[in-house]
C-alpha positions in Angstrom: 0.0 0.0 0.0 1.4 3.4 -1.2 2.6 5.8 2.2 0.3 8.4 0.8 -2.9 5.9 0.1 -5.1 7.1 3.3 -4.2 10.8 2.7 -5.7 10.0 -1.1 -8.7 8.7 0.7 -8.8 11.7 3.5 -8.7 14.2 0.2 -11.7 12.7 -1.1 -13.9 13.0 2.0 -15.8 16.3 2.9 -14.4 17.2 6.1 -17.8 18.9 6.9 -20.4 15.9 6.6 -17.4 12.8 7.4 -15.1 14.4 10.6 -15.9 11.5 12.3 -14.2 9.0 9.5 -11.3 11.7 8.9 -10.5 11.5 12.4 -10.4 8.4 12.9 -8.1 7.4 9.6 -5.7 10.4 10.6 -5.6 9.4 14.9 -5.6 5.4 13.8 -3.7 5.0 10.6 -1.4 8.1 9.9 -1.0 9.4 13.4 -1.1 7.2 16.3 2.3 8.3 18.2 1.7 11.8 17.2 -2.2 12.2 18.1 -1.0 10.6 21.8 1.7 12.5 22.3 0.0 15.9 21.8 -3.0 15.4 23.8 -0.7 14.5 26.4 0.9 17.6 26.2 -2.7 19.3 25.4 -4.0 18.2 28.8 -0.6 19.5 30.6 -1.1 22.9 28.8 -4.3 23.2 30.9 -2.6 22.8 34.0 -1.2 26.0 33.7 -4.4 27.5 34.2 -5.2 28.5 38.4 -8.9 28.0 37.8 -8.3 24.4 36.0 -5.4 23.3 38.8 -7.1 24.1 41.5 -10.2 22.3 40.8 -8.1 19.0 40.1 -5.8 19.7 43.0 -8.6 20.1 45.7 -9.9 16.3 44.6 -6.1 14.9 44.1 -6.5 12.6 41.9 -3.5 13.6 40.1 -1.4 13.3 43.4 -3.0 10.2 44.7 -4.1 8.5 41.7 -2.5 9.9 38.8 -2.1 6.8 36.2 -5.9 6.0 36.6 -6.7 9.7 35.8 -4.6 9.6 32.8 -6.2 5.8 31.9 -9.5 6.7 32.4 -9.1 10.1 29.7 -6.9 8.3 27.2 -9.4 5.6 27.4 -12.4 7.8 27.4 -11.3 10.3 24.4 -10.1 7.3 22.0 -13.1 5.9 22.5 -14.8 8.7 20.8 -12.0 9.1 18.5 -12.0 5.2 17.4 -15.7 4.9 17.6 -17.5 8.2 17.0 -19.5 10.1 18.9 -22.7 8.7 17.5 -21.9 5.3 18.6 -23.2 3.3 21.1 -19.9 2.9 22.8 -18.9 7.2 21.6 -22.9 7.9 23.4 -21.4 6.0 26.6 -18.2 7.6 26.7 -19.7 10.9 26.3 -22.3 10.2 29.0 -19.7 9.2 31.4 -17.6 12.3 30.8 -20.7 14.1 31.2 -21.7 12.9 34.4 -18.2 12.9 35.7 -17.6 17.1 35.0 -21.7 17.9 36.1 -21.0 17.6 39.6 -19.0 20.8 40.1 -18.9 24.1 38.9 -16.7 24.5 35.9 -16.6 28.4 33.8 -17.7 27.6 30.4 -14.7 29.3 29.5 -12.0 26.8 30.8 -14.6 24.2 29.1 -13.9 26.2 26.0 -10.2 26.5 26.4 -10.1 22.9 27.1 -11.1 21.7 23.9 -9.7 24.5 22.0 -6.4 22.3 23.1 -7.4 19.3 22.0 -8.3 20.7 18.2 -5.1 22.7 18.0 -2.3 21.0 19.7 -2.4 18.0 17.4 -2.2 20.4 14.3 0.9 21.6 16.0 2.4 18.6 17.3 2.5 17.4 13.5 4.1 20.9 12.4 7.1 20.6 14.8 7.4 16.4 14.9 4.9 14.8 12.0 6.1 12.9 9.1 3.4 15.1 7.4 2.2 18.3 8.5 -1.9 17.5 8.2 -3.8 18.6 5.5 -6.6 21.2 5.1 -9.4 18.0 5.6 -7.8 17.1 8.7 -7.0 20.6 10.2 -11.1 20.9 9.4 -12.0 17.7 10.5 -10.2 17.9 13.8 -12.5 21.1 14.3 -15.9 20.0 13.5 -15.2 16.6 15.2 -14.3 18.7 18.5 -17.2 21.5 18.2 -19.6 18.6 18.0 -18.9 16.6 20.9 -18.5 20.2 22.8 -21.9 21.0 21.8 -22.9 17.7 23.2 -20.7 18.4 26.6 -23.1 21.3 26.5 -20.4 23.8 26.1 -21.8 27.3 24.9 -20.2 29.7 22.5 -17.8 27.2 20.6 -16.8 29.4 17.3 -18.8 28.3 13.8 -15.7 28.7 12.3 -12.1 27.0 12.6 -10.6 29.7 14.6 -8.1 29.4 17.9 -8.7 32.0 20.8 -6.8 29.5 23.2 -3.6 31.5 22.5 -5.3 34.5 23.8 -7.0 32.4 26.7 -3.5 31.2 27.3 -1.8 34.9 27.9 -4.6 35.7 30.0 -4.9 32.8 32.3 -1.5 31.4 32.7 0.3 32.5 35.7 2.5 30.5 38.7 0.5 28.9 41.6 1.2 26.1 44.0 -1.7 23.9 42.4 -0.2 24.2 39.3 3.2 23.2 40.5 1.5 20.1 42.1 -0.7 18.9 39.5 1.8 19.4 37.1 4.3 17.7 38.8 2.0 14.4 39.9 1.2 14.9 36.0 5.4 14.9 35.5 6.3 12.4 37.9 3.5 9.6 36.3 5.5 10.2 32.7 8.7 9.5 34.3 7.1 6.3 36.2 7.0 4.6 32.7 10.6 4.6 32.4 13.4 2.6 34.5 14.5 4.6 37.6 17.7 5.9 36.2 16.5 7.0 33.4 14.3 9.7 35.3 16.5 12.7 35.2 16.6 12.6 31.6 13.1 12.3 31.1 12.0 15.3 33.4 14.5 17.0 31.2 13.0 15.8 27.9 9.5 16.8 29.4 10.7 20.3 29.8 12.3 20.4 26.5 8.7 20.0 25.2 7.3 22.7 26.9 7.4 26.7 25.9 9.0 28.8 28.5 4.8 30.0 29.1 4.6 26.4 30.2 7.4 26.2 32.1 7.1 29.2 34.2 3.0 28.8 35.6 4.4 24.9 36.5 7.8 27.0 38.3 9.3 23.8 36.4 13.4 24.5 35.4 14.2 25.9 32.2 16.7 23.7 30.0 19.4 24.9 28.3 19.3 25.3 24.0 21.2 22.5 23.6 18.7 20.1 25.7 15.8 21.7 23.8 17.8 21.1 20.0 18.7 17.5 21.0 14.6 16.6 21.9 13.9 18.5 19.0 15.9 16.5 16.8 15.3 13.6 18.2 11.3 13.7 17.6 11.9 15.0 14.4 14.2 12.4 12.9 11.3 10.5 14.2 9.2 11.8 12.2 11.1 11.4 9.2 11.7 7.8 9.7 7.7 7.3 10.3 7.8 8.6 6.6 9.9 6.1 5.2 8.2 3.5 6.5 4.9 1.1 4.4 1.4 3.0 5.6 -0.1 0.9 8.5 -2.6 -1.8 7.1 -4.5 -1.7 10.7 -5.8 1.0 12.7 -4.2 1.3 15.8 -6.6 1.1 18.8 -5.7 2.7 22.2 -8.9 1.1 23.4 -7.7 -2.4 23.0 -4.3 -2.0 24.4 -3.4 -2.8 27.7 -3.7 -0.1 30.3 -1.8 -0.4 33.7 -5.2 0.8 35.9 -7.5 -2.0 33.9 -5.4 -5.2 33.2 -8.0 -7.1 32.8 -10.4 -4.6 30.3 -13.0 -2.2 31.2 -16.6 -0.8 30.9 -17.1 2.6 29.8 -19.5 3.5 32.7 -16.6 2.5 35.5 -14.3 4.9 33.8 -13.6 8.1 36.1 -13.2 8.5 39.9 -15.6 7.8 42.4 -18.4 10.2 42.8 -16.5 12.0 45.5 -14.0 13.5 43.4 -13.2 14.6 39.9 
């Protein structure tokens, strides 16, 4: 099969009426490693913001249960990605989330900020690191896929349009506090948990490396030096180039039916999330 054979098949599809199968075929087939990676990094630029922190701090399920947290959004988000949000198992998944987020008070402008990261940080994850930088169906896709399901989290005043305002949110919001500093670092510290113990200096540095100096200053994380950030840099984007070179993937790849640490022996979507005393 040609490299290029499902970006043939995304250029044919109207990224209006067929998000959902754009986004899936571009998260599954072309970008797997790259979709993951950014919304990783999507939900860590949230951190940043006091109003979001302190919320997750005050329930501490990042300090006390912080690979569950991150299981139980991977697992809920690709299950809309991999299924759509039509679905019986995308319907369940956005029901949970749903129930999950309705039992506190949350400003329909962090909602909005929220997913205005996970729309735009993919795009730019695949600008700096991609073996492609998406297409204009994608970039589109990516959008409407997004405004729908925040129309269906009941979010108000999402843009009509493919526009970003989460730059601007970003400038406004982002500022150093201590719930920052802890969520990120429980956030931090669970990265560096997948890797053997004495490789954790050098991940914490790579982490850093990733993020803009904005970033770097709300968690009061260390700066690191040009040279760190060049190496990462490279690193991810020879990457990139390699993912290029290599025959386009005959099978999607599937979060949802990989092993994750916090279910190892599967799941059902309405026992995803904490308990109903926190977040």
């Amino acid at each position: 099969m040609s490299r290029y054979a499902i970006l043939h098949e995304i250029e044919k599809l109207d990224p209006v009426k067929d998000h959902q199968r754009i986004v899936f075929l571009s998260c599954c087939y072309e970008f797997p490693f790259d979709t993951t990676r950014a919304l990783e990094f999507a939900l860590f630029r949230t951190f940043c913001a006091p109003s979001i922190s302190a919320l997750l701090d005050r329930t501490a399920e990042f300090q006390e249960r912080a690979q569950k947290r991150y299981d139980d959004t991977d697992l809920i988000i690709n299950e809309l990605i991999e299924s759509g949000y039509d679905s019986e198992r995308g319907q369940g998944a956005l029901r949970r989330m749903n129930q999950q987020h309705g039992r506190f008070v949350i400003a329909n402008l962090d909602f909005l900020y929220v997913l205005s990261t996970f729309i735009f940080e993919p795009i730019r994850w695949n600008e700096r690191f991609g073996w492609r930088i998406m297409c204009a169906s994608e970039r589109l896709a990516c959008f409407y896929f997004w405004r729908e399901i925040g129309r269906r989290m009941n979010i108000q005043d999402i843009p009509a349009d493919y526009a970003t305002f989460n730059r601007a949110y970003e400038k406004a919001q982002y500022r150093f506090t201590e719930t920052n500093r802890r969520v990120g670092s429980a956030t931090r510290e669970l990265f560096v948990s997948w890797f053997p113990k004495l490789l954790a200096p050098l991940v914490r540095k790579t982490i850093y490396a990733l993020l803009d100096d904005s970033l770097l200053e709300a968690f009061g994380f260390d700066r690191p030096s040009p040279l760190v950030r060049g190496i990462v840099g490279g690193v991810l984007r020879s990457r990139g180039a390699l993912a290029g070179l290599l025959p386009a993937r005959r099978h999607p790849r599937l979060r949802t039916k990989i092993p994750h640490r916090s279910y190892p022996n599967g799941y059902v979507i309405g026992g995803l999330g904490p308990p109903n005393t926190n977040l």
